[in-house]
C-alpha positions as CSV (number, residue, x, y, z in Angstrom):
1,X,33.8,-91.9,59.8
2,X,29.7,-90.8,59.2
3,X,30.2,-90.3,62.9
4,X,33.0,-87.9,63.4
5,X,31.6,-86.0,60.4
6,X,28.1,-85.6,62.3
7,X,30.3,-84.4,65.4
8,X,32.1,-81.8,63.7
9,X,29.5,-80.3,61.7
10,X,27.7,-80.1,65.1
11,X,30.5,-78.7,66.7
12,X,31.0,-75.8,63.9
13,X,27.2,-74.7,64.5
14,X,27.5,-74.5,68.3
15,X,30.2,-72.0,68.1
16,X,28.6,-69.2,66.6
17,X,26.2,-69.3,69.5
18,X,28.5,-69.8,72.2
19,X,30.5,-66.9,70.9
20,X,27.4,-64.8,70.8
21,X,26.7,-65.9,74.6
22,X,30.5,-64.8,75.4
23,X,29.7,-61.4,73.9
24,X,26.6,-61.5,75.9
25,X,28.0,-61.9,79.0
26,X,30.7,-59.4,78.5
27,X,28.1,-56.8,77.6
28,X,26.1,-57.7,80.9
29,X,29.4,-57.3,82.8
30,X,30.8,-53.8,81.4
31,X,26.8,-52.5,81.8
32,X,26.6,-53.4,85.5
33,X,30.7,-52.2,85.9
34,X,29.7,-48.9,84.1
35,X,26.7,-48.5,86.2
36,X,28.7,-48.7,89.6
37,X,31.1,-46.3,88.3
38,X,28.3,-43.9,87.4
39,X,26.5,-44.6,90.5
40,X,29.6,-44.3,92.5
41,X,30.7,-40.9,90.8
42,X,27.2,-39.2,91.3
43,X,27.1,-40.1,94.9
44,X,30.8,-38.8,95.4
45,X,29.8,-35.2,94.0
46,X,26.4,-35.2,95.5
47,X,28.4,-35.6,99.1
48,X,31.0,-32.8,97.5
49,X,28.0,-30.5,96.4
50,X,27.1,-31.2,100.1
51,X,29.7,-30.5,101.6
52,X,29.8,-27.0,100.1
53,X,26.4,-26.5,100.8
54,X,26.9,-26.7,104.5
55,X,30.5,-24.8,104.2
56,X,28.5,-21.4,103.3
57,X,25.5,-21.9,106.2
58,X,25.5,-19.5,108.5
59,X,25.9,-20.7,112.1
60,X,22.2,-21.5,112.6
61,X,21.6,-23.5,110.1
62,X,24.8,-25.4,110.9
63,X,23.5,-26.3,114.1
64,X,20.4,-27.7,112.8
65,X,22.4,-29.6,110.5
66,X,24.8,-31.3,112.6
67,X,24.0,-29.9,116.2
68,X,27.2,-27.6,115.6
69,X,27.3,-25.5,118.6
70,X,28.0,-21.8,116.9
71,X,31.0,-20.9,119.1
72,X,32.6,-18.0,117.2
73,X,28.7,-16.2,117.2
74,X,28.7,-16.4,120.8
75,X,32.2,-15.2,120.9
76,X,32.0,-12.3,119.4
77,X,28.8,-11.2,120.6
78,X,30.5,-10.9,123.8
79,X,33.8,-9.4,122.7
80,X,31.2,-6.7,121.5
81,X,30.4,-5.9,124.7
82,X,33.7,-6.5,126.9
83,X,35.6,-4.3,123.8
84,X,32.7,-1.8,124.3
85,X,33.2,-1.3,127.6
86,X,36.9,-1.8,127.5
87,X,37.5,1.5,125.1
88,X,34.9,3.4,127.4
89,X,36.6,2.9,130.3
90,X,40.1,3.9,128.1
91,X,38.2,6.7,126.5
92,X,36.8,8.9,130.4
93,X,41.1,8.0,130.6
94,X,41.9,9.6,128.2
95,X,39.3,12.4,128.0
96,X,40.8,13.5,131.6
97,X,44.5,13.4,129.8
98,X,43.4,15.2,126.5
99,X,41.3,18.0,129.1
100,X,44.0,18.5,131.1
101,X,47.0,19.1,128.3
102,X,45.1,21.3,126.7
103,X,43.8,23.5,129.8
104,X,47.6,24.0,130.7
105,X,48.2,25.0,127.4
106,X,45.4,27.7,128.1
107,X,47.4,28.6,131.1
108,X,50.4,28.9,129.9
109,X,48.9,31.2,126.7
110,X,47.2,33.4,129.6
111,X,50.2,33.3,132.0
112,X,53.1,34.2,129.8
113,X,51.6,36.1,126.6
114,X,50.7,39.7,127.9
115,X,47.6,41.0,127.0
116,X,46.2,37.4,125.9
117,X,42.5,37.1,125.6
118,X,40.7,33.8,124.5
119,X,41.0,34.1,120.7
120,X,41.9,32.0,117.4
121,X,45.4,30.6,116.6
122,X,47.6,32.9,115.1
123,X,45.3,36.3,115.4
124,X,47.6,37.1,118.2
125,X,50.9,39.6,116.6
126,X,53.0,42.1,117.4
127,X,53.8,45.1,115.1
128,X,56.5,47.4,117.5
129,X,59.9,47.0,118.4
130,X,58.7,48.2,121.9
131,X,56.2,45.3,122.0
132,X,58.3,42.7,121.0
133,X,60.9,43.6,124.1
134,X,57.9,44.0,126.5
135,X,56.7,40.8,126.0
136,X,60.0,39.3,126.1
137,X,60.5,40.9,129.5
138,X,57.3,40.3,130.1
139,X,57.8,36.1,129.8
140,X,61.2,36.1,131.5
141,X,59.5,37.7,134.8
142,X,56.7,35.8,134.5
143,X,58.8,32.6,135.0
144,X,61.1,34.0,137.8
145,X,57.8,34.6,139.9
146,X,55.9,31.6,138.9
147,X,55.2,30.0,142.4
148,X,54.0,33.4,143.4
149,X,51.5,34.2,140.6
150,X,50.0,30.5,139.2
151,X,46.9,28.9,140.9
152,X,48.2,25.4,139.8
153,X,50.3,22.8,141.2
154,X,53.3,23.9,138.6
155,X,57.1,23.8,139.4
156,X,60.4,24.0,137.7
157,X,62.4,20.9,136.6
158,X,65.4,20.2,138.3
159,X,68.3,18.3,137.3
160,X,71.1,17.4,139.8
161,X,69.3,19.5,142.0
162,X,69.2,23.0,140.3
163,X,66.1,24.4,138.1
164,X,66.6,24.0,134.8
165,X,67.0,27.8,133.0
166,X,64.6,29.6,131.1
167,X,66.1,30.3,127.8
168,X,66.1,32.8,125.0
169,X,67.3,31.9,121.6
170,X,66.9,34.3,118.4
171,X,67.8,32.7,115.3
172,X,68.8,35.3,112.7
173,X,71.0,35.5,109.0
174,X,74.4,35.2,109.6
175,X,75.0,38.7,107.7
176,X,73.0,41.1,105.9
177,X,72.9,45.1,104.3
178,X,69.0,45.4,103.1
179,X,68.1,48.9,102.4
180,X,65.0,48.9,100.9
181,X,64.9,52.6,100.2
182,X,68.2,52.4,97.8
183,X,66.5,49.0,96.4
184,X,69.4,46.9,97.8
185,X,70.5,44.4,99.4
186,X,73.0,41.9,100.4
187,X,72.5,38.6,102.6
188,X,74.5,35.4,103.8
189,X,71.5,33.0,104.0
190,X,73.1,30.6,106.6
191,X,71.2,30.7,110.1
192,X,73.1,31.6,113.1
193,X,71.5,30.9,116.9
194,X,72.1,32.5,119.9
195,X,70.5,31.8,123.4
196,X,70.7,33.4,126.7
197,X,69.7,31.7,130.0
198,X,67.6,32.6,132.6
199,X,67.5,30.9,136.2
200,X,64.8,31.1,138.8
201,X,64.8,34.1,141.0
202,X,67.9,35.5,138.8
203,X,67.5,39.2,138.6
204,X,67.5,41.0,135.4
205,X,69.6,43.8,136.3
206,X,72.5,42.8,134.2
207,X,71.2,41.0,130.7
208,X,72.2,42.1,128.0
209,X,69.7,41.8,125.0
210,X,69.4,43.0,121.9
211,X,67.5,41.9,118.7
212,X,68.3,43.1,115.2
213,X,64.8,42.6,113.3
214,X,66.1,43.3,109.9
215,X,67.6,39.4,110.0
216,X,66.1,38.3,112.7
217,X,64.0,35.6,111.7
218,X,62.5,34.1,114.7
219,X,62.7,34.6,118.9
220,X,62.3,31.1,120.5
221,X,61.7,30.9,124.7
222,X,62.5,27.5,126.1
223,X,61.3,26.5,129.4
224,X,60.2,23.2,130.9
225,X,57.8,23.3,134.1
226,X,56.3,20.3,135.9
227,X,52.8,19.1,137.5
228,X,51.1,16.4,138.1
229,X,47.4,15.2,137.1
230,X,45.6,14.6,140.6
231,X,42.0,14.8,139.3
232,X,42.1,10.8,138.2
233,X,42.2,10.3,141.6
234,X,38.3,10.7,142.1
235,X,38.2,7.7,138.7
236,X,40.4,5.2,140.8
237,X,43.3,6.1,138.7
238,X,47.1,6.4,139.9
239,X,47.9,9.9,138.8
240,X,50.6,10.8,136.4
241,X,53.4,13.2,136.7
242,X,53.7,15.7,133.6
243,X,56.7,17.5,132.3
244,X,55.8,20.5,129.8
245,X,58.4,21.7,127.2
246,X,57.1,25.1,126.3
247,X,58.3,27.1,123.2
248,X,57.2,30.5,122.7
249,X,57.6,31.5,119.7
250,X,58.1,35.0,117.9
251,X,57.8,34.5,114.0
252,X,59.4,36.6,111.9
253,X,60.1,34.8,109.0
254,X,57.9,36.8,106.1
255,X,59.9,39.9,107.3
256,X,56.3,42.1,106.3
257,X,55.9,44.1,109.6
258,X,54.1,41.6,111.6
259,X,55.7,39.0,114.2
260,X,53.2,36.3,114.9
261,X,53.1,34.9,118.7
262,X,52.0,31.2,119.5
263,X,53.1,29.0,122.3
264,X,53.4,25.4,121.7
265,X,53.3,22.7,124.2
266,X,55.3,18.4,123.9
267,X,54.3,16.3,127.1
268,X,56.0,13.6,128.6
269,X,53.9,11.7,130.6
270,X,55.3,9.3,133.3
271,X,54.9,7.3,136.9
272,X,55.6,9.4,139.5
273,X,58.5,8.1,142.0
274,X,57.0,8.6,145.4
275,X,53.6,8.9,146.3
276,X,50.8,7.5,148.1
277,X,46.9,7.3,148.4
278,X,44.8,6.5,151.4
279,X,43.4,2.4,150.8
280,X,44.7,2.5,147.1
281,X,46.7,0.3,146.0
282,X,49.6,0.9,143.3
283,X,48.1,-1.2,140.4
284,X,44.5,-1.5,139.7
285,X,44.1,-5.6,139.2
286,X,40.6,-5.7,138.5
287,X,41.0,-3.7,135.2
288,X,44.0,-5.2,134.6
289,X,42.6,-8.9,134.7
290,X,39.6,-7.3,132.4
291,X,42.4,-6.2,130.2
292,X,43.7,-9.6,130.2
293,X,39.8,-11.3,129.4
294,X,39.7,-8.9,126.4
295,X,43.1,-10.2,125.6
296,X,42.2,-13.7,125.5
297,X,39.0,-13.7,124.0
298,X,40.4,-11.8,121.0
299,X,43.4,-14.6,121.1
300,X,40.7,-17.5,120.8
301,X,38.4,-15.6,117.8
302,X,41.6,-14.6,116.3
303,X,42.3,-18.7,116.1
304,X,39.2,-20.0,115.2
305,X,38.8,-17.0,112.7
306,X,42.0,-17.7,111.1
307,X,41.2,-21.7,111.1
308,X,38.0,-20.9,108.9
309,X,39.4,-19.2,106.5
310,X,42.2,-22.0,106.0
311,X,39.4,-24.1,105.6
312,X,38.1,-22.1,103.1
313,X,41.0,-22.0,100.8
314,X,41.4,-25.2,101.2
315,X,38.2,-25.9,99.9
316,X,38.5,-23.4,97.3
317,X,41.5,-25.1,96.1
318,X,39.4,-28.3,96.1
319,X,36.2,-27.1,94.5
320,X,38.8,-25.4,91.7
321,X,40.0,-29.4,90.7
322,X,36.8,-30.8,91.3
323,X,35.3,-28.1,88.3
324,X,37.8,-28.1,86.0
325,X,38.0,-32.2,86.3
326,X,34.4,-32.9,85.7
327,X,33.0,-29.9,83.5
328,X,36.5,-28.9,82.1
329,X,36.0,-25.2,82.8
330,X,37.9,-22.8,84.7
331,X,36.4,-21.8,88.3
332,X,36.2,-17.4,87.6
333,X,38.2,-15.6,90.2
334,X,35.0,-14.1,91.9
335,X,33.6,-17.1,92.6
336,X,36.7,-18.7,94.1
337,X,36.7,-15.5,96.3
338,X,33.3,-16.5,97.8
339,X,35.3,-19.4,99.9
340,X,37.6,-16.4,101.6
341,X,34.6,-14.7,104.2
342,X,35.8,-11.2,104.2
343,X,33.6,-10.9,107.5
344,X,36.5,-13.3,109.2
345,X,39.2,-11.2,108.0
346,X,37.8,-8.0,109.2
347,X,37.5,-10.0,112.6
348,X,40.9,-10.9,112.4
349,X,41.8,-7.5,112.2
350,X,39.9,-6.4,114.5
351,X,41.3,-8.8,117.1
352,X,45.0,-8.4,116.2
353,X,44.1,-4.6,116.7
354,X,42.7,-5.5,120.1
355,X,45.1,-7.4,121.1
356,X,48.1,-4.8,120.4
357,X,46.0,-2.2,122.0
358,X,44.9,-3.9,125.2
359,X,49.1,-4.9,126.0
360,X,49.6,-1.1,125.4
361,X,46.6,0.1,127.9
362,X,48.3,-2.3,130.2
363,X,51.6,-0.9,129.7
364,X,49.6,2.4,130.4
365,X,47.8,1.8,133.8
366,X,51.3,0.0,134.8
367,X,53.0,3.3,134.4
368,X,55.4,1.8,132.1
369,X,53.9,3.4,129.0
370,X,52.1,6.7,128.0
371,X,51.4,6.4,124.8
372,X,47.8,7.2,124.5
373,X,47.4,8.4,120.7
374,X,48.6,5.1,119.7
375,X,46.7,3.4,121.9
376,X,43.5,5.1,121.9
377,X,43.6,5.0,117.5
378,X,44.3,0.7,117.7
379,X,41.5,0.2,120.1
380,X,39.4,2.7,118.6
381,X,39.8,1.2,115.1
382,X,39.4,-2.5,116.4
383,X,36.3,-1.4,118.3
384,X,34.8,0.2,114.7
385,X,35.2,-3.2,113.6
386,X,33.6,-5.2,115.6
387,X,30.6,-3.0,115.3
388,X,31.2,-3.0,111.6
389,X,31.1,-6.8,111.6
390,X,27.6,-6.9,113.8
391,X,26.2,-6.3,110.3
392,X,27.1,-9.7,109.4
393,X,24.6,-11.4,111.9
394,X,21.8,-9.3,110.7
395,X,23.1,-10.3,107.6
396,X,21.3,-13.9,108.3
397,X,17.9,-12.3,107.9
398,X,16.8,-11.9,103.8
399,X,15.7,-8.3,104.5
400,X,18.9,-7.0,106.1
401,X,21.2,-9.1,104.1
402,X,20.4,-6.9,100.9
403,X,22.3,-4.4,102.3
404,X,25.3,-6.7,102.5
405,X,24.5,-8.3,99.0
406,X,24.5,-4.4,97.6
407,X,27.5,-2.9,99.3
408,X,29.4,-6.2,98.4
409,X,28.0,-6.1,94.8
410,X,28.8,-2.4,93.7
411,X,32.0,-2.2,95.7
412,X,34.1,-2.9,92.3
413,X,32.0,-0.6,90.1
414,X,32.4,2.3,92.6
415,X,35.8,2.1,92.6
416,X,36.3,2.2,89.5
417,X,33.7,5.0,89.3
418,X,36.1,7.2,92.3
419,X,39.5,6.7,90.5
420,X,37.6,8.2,87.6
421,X,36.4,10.8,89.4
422,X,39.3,11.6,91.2
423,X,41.2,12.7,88.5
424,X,38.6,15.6,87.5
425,X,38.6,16.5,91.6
426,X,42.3,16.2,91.9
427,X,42.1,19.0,88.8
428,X,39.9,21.2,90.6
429,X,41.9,21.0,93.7
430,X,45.3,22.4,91.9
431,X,43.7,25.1,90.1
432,X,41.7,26.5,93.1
433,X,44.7,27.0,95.1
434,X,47.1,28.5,92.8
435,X,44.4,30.8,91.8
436,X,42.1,31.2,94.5
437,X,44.8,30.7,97.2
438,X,45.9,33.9,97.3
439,X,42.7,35.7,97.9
440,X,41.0,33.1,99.5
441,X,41.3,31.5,103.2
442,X,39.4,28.3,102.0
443,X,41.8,27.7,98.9
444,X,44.9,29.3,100.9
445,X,46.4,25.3,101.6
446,X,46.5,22.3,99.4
447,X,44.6,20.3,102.4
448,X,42.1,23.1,102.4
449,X,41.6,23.3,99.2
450,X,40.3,19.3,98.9
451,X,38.2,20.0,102.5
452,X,36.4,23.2,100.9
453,X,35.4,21.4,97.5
454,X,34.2,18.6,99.3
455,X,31.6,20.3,101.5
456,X,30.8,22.6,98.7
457,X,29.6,18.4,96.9
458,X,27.9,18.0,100.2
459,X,26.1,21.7,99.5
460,X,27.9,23.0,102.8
461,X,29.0,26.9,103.3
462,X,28.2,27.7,99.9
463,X,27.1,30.7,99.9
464,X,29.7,31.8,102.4
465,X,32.6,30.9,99.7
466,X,31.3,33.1,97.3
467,X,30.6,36.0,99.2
468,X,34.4,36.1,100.2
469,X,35.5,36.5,96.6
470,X,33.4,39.7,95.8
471,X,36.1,42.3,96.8
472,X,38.7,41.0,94.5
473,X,39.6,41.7,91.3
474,X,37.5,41.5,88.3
475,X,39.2,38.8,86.6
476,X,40.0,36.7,89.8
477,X,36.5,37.7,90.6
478,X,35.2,36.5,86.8
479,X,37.4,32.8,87.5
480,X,36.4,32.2,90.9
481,X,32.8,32.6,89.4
482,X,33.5,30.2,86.4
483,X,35.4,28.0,88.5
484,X,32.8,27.4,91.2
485,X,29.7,27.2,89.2
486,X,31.0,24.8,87.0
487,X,32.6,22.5,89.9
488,X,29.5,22.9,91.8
489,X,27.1,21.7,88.4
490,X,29.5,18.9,87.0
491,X,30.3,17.1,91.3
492,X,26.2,17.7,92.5
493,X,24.0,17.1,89.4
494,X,26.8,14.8,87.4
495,X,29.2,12.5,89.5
496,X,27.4,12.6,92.6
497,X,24.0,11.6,90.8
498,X,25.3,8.7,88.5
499,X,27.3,7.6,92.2
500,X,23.9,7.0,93.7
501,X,22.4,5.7,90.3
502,X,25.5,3.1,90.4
503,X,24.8,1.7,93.8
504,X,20.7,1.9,92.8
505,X,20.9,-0.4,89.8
506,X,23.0,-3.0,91.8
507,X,20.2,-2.5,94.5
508,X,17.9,-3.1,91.9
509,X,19.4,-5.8,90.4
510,X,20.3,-7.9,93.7
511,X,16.6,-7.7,94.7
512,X,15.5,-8.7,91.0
513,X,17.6,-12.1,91.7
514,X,16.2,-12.1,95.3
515,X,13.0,-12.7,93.9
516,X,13.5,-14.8,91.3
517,X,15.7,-17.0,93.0
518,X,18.4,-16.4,90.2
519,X,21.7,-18.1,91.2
520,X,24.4,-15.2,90.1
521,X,27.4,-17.5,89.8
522,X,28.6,-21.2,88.6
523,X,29.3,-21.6,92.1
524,X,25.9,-20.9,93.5
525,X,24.1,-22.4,90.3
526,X,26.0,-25.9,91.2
527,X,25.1,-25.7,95.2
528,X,21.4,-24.7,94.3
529,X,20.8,-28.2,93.4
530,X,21.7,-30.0,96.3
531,X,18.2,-30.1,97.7
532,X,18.7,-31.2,101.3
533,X,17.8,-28.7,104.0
534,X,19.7,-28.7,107.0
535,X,16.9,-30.5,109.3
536,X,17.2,-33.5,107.1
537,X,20.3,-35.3,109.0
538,X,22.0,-35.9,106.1
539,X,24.5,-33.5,106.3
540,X,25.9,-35.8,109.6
541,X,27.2,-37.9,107.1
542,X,29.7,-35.8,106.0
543,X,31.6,-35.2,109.0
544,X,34.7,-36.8,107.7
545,X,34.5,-35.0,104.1
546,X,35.6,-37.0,101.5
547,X,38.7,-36.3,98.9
548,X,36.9,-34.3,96.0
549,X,39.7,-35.0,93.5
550,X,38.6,-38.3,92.1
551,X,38.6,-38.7,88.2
């Protein structure tokens, strides 16, 4: 019995210390478990923080880091030059098109208005009855002897065969009694038309014309005459056939003794059906296949453009659950903007701009297009771009990329600043042209109105503007005074000064943080300190980049 006593008593002081060597051991256990966790954690956002780090190199440090070859620099340094010379090449095109519209015009100004000498739009007017039938006449017998009279290779359209008419519409009120002697009058508004028609070689022995100018509102001439454009002949170019659609027109609409004249001129431009050039052939295939190189390059930086910035929301998405997991904050919108690269969306414009205009200059040197404005404002556009985005690559070196940092940086704040001061322009622009308008050509039009005001903020034509208002009346004279001085003082010393001061304090303050190596966001403040420059090989780790949205 003094036995089993001596056993239990022994029994009951071993337990305290086996229990304390349980607790021990579960202690030890949860330490080292904890430990792996935390080890395992910080290695998993190091590698994110990594990951990120390398997302925003540019493309040389990317190749240092993982021997990357930078593909999409290399492409679009040479769609810069194929693009170059693709809208050169369209532009001498086009030049010879443009030239050679607007010369005919000249002819057809010198050939059918009597009297014409080289002179601004609209200065050329007829005040007489007599002159107004003269140079009727005069137009009608112009067109009869065309082939005997022009120097160009111009002829009449035919349709089924025949020449297509000259024609004479007036368009007048329907009725009207004005007698402004007696103070009277009485008029049916509605417009009535009525046209004559005039063949080639027709004599003019039997018309019968008459015009009554107290309704008569305007005199339209309609004629259509055809030519074709041989001088892109000496440029390689198949040349186009041209039909003009000429209206004269006599204006008489004011009714104030003074019937303006102006000819106006639609093109269609098209292949013409039979032709042929000694050792050309009908399609130029070099350009064409040039065309088609511009086409495809733009495809592939269009692709590999849009693939980065995929990647980049993706990663935005993941950097947003990543933040608000471990630091329980919400990633600002400016910061998740830094993953979309605004440079790859002006590329992608660029290229889809490219794209749509080289089919069209296809279409163009195929003859089965002739749309040049269209075409000439997409290429032109996408080739603005692509110079635009050259700033981008210089952006790589610190002392260029303040530029970028600046214009990126005060975009925000100056558009805020225009809105404001658009309003107070938009003001000025209404109450110069229903005051000024009248006595002034610069402030006759809404459009002119906004174009005058805003070379007078560039200190352009100044003094011109006011001299023009001198011979008015006082009080118009008094306003246009007040009006101009005060517009002049508020735009140049005011709005245009604290413009430049707004860009010149983010100037300042990006080069501030330049130099003191400031991070300027949560974004940059938690890449900062990953320490690992791209020579060090461990970015090759990370080529399959791990889930970041652990915890």
């Amino acid at each position: 019995i003094s036995s089993s006593l001596h056993l239990f008593s022994a029994m009951e002081e071993s337990e305290p210390i086996m229990a304390a060597r349980s607790e021990e051991r579960r202690l030890n256990g949860h330490c080292r478990w904890s430990a792996h966790t935390q080890n395992l954690e910080s290695k998993m956002v190091e590698e994110f923080r990594r990951r990120l780090k390398y997302f925003f190199m540019n493309p040389c440090e990317k190749y240092k880091a993982r021997g990357r070859k930078p593909w999409k620099l290399m492409l679009q340094i040479l769609k810069i030059a194929i693009i170059t010379a693709q809208l050169v090449s369209f532009g001498l095109s086009n030049e010879m098109m443009v030239t050679f519209k607007d010369e005919n015009l000249m002819t057809f100004r010198h050939l059918f208005l009597k009297g014409y000498k080289d002179q601004r739009q609209g200065n050329y007017a007829l005040y007489t009855k007599t002159d107004v039938y003269d140079h009727i006449y005069f137009i009608i017998n112009r067109y009869i002897n065309l082939q005997n009279l022009t120097v160009g290779n111009l002829a009449y359209e035919k349709l089924k065969g025949v020449s297509t008419p000259l024609s004479v519409c007036q368009v007048f009120y329907r009725n009207s009694c004005i007698d402004p002697g007696n103070e009277t009058f009485n008029i049916d508004p509605h417009i009535d038309e009525d046209c004559i028609s005039i063949h080639p070689m027709q004599t003019l022995d039997n018309m019968n014309f008459s015009l009554d100018f107290k309704r008569l509102l305007s005199v339209n001439i309609y004629l259509t005459l055809k030519t074709i454009n041989l001088q892109t002949v000496r440029h390689h170019e198949l040349p186009d056939c041209y039909d003009f659609h000429i209206t004269i027109i006599f204006d008489n609409h004011a009714h104030s003794g003074k019937i303006k004249v102006d000819v106006e001129n639609n093109v269609t431009i098209y292949e013409c059906r039979d032709w042929n050039i000694e050792g050309t052939g009908k399609i130029d295939y070099p350009l064409l296949l040039f065309d088609s190189v511009v086409i495809l390059a733009c495809f592939t930086s269009l692709i590999l453009c849009t693939r980065s910035v995929i990647n980049g929301v993706q990663l935005q998405f993941e950097f947003n659950i990543f933040f608000h997991a471990y630091y329980k904050k919400v990633v600002s919108w400016s910061d998740r903007m830094e993953f979309i690269n605004g440079w790859y969306i002006l590329i992608i414009v660029s290229d889809t701009l490219t794209i749509a205009g080289s089919a069209l200059k296809i279409g163009i040197q195929s003859k089965f297009l002739t749309n040049y404005d269209v075409c000439s404002i997409l290429l032109g556009t996408a080739t603005m771009l692509v110079w635009i985005g050259v700033i981008r690559y210089l952006g790589f070196f610190k002392k260029y990329n303040i530029l970028i940092l600046t214009l990126r940086a005060a975009f925000p704040n100056v558009i805020r600043f225009c809105c404001c001061a658009a309003m107070i322009y938009l003001g000025y622009c209404f109450c110069g042209w229903i005051v000024l308008g009248p006595y002034h050509d610069k402030f006759r039009t809404l459009d002119k109105v906004t174009e005058c005001l805003f070379s007078l903020i560039n200190g352009d034509d100044m003094y011109a503007t006011f001299l023009k208002m001198r011979d008015k009346s006082y009080m118009v004279w008094l306003f246009s005074r007040l009006y101009l001085y005060t517009f002049i003082s508020l735009f140049i010393y005011m709005v245009l000064s604290l413009f430049i001061a707004l860009i010149t304090d983010t100037y300042e303050t990006i080069k501030h943080n330049q130099q003191e190596k400031v991070p300027v966001s949560q974004l940059q403040a938690f890449i900062a300190e990953c320490r690992d420059q791209p020579e060090s090989g461990r970015y090759q780790i990370d080529k399959e980049p791990p889930s970041c949205c652990f915890g």
